[in-house]
ZADRENKE-240962 format. One record per residue (C-alpha): residue in three letters; residue number from 1; x, y, z. Coordinates in nm, 4 decimals. Layout:
ALA:NUM:X:Y:Z;
...
//
This chain:
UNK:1:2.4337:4.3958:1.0374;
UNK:2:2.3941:4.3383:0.6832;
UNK:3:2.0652:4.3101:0.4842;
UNK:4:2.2034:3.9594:0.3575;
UNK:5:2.2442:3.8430:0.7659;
UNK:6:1.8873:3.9897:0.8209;
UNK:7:1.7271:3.7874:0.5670;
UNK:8:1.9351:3.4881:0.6135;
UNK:9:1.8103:3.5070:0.9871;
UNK:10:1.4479:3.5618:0.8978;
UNK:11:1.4688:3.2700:0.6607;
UNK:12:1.6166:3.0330:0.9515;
UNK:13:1.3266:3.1685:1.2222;
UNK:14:1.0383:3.1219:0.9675;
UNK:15:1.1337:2.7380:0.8944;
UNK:16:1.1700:2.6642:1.2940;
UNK:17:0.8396:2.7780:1.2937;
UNK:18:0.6750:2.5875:1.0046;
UNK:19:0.9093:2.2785:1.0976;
UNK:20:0.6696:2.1780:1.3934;
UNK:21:0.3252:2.1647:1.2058;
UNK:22:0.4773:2.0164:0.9246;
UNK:23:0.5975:1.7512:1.1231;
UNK:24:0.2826:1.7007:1.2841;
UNK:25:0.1382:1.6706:0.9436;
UNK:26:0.3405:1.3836:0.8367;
UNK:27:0.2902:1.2105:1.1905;
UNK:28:-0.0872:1.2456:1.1292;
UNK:29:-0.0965:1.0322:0.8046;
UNK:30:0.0858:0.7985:0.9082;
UNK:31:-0.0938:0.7100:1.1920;
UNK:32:-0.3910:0.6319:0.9831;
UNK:33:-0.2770:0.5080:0.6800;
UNK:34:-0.3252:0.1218:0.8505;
UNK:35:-0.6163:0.1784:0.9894;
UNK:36:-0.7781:0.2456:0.5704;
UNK:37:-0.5721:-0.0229:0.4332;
UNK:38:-0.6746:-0.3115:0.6952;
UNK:39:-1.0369:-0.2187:0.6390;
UNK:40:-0.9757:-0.2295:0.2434;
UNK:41:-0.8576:-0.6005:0.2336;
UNK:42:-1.0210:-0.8380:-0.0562;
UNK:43:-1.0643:-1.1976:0.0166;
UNK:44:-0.8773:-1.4007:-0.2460;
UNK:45:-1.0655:-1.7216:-0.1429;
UNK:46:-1.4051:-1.5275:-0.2717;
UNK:47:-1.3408:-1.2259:-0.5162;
UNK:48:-1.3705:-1.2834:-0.8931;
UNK:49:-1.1136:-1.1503:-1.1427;
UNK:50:-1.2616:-0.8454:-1.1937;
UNK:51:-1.3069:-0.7331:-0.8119;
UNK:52:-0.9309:-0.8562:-0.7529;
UNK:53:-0.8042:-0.6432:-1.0807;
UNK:54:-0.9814:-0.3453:-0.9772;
UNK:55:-0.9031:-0.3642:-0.5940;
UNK:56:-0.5561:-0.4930:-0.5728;
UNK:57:-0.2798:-0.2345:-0.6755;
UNK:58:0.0084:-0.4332:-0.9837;
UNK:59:-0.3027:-0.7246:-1.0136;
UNK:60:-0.4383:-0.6783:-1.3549;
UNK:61:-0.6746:-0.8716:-1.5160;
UNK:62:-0.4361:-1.1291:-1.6349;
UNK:63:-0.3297:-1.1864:-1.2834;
UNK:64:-0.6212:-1.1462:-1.1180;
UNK:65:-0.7400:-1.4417:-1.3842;
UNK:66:-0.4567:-1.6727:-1.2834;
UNK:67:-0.5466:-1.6241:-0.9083;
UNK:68:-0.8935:-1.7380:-0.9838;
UNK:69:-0.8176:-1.9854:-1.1910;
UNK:70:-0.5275:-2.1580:-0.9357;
UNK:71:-0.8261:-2.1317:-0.7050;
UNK:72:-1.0365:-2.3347:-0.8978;
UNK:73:-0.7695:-2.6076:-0.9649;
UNK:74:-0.6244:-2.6191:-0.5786;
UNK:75:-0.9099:-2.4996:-0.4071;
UNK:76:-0.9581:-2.2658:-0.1285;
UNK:77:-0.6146:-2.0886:-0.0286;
UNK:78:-0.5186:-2.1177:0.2737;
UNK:79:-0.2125:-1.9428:0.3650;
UNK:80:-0.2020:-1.5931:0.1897;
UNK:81:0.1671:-1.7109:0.1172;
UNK:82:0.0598:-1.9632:-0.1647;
UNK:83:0.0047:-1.6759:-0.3930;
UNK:84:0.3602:-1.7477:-0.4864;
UNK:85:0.2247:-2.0347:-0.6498;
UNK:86:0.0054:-1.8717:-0.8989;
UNK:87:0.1524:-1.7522:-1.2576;
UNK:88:0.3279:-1.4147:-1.2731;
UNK:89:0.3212:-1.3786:-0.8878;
UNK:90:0.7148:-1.3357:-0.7461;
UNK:91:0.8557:-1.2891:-0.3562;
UNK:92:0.8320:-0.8838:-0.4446;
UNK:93:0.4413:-0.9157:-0.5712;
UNK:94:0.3505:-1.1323:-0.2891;
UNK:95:0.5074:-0.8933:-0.0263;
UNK:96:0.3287:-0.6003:-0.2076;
UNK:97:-0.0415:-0.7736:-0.1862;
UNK:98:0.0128:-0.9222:0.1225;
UNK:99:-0.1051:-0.6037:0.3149;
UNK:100:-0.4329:-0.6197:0.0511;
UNK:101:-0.5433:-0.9128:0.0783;
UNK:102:-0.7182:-1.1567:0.3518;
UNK:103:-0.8457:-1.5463:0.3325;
//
């Protein structure tokens, strides 16, 4: 056998061997990625501009303005899906937040 068949095969047997915990890695962080996002929502209906810029990820303070200020003119929302109605918030925005935020 050939030096470059030995190391080929000792390459192949090390990454059947790593392929298992690396695996188990990924599954592991995925499991519990929900469980720190649900626990991380802000309530739109309550937080001012600067807790929504700072907690929200693609809300800056411009945005997080206009949310406040629709808010004020339309009161309370109620549906998490009339963010769509605020200034500079579009279908992919909305879909993005919608996993931040709670009423």
């Amino acid at each position: 056998m050939k030096l470059a068949d030995v190391l080929k095969a000792t390459v192949f047997g090390l990454s059947l061997l790593t392929l298992p915990v690396v695996h188990a890695a990924a599954e592991q962080t995925t499991v519990t990625a929900p469980v720190q996002q649900a626990a991380e929502r802000v309530n739109i209906n309550t937080a001012d501009a600067s807790t929504l810029a700072s907690s929200l990820r693609g809300v800056g303070i411009r945005k997080a303005e206009a949310i406040v200020a629709y808010r004020g003119e339309h009161g309370p929302f109620k549906s998490v899906d009339e963010l769509i109605n605020v200034k500079g918030i579009g279908e992919k925005m909305l879909e993005q937040l919608r996993p931040q935020v709670a009423l």
